[in-house]
C-alpha positions as CSV (number, residue, x, y, z in Angstrom):
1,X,60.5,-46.4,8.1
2,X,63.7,-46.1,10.2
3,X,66.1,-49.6,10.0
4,X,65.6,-50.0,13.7
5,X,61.9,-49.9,13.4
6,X,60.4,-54.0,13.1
7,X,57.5,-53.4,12.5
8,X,55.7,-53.6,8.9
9,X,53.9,-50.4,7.9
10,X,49.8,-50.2,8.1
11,X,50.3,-48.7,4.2
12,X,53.2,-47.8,1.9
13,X,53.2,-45.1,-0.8
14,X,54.8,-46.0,-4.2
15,X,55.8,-42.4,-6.2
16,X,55.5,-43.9,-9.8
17,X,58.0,-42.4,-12.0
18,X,56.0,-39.2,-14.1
19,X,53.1,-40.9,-12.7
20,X,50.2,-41.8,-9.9
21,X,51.2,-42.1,-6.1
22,X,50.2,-46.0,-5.5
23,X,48.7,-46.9,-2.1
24,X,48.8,-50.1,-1.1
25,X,48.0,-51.8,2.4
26,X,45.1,-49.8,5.7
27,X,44.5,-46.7,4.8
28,X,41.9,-44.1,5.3
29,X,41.3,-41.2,2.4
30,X,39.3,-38.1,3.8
31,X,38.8,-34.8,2.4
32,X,40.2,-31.8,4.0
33,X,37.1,-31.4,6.2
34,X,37.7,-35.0,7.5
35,X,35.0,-37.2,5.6
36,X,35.9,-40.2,4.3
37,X,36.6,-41.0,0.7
38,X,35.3,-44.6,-0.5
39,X,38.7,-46.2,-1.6
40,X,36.8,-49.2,-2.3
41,X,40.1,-51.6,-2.6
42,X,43.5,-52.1,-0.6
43,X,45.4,-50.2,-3.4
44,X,44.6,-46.9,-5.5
45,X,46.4,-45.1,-7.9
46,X,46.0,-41.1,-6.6
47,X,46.7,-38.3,-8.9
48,X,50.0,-37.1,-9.0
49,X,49.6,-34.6,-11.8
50,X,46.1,-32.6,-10.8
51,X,44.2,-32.9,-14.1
52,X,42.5,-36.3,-13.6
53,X,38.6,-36.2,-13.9
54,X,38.0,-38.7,-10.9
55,X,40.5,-36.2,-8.2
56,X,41.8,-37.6,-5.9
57,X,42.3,-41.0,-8.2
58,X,44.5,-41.0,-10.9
59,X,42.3,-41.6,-14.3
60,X,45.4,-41.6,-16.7
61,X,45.6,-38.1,-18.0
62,X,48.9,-37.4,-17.0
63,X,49.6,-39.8,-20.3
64,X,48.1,-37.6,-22.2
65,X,49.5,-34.3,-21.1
66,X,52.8,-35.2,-20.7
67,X,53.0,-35.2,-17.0
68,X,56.5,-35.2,-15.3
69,X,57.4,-35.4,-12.0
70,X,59.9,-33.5,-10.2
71,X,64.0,-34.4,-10.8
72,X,65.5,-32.8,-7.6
73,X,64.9,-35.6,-5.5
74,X,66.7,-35.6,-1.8
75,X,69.0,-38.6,-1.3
């Protein structure tokens, strides 16, 4: 969101550290073909890591195999 820009966003995306992307707020999930994903709530954990059994949500695994995240973030 740019500091001009008033307006609150429809949904924001939370990049937990070595962990799930959190989205919270009106969203839509579809597959790549455009269906929809059942979400079910106002805030899901997605997979960050790849290996979770319920893709695209994340199910915890990247606990188990050590998952980290990239370190080269932009400032």
């Amino acid at each position: 969101m740019r500091s001009e820009d008033t307006t609150a966003p429809a949904a924001t995306i939370t990049p937990y550290q070595d962990g799930p992307l959190l989205v919270r707020g009106d969203f839509a999930l579809v597959t790549p073909d455009g269906r929809a994903i059942d979400a079910r709530r106002g805030t899901v954990a997605l997979c960050r890591c790849g290996k979770s059994a319920l893709k695209p949500f994340c199910d915890g695994t990247h606990k188990a195999i050590g998952f980290r995240a990239g370190t080269d973030r932009e400032a």
